[in-house]
N, C-alpha and C positions, 0 to 999 in steps of 0.2 A: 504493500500500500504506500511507502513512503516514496517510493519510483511514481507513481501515480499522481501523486501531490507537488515532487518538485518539477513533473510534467507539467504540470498546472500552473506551476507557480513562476515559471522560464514562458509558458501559453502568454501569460498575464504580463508579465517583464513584455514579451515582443510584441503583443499589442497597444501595449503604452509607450512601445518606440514609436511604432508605426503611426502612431496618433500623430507624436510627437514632430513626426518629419514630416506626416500630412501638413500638416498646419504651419511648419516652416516652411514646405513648398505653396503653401496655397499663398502667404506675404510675398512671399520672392515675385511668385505668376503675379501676383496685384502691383510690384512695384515695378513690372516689367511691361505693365499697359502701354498702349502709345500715348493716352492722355498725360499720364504721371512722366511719361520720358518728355511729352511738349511741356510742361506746368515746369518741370527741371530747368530744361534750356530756356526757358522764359518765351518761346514761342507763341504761348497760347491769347494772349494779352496785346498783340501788334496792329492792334486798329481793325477798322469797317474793311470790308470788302474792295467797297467804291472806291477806299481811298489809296488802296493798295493800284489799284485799275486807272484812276487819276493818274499816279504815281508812274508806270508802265506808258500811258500815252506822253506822261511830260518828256520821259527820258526817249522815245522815239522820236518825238515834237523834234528834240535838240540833237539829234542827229546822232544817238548811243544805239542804235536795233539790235550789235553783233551782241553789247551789256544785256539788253530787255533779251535777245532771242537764247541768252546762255541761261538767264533766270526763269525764265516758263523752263525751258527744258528741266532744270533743276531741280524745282520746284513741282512740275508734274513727276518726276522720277519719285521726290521726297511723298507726292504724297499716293503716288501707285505703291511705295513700300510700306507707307502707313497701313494702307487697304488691305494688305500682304499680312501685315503683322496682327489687324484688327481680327481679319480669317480665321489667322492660325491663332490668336487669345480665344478664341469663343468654339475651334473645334477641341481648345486643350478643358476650356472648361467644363465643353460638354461631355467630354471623355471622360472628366474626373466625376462628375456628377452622375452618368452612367454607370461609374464604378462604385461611386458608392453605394447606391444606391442596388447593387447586388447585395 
């Protein structure tokens, strides 16, 4: 019987790791958002739309296209990788929520 109990008792130990590092991965996945990574680099906060768009016709206006046509490129890359990253947060979450949920 005493085989039986420290089975149980090493059960209980590895279930309370497992918690353990759930829940340190479940913070990690949350501080690894694309919001929390824009809110970091202080991206999220950089004005209106319009005024970003304003900003793109002035610099064309004044004769910069090769500066504007580097920044859309850029800029659409940065945010097809956001899209990327949004994807793959929300299949990891639903992975993990699936699994718990066995």
């Amino acid at each position: 019987m005493s085989r039986l109990k420290e089975l149980e008792a090493r059960r209980r130990l590895l279930v309370r790791r497992c918690d353990e590092q759930r829940e340190e991965l479940a913070t990690r996945f949350g501080q690894l958002s694309p919001t929390s990574m824009l809110e970091d680099t202080g991206l999220i906060g950089l004005g209106h739309p319009f005024a970003w768009a304003a900003a793109l016709a002035a610099m064309l206006y004044f004769g910069r296209t090769r500066k504007v046509l580097t920044a859309v490129l850029w800029m659409r890359s940065v945010l097809a990788f956001a899209r990327r990253a949004k994807q793959l947060v929300r299949l990891l979450t639903q992975a993990r929520t699936a699994h718990e949920g066995d």
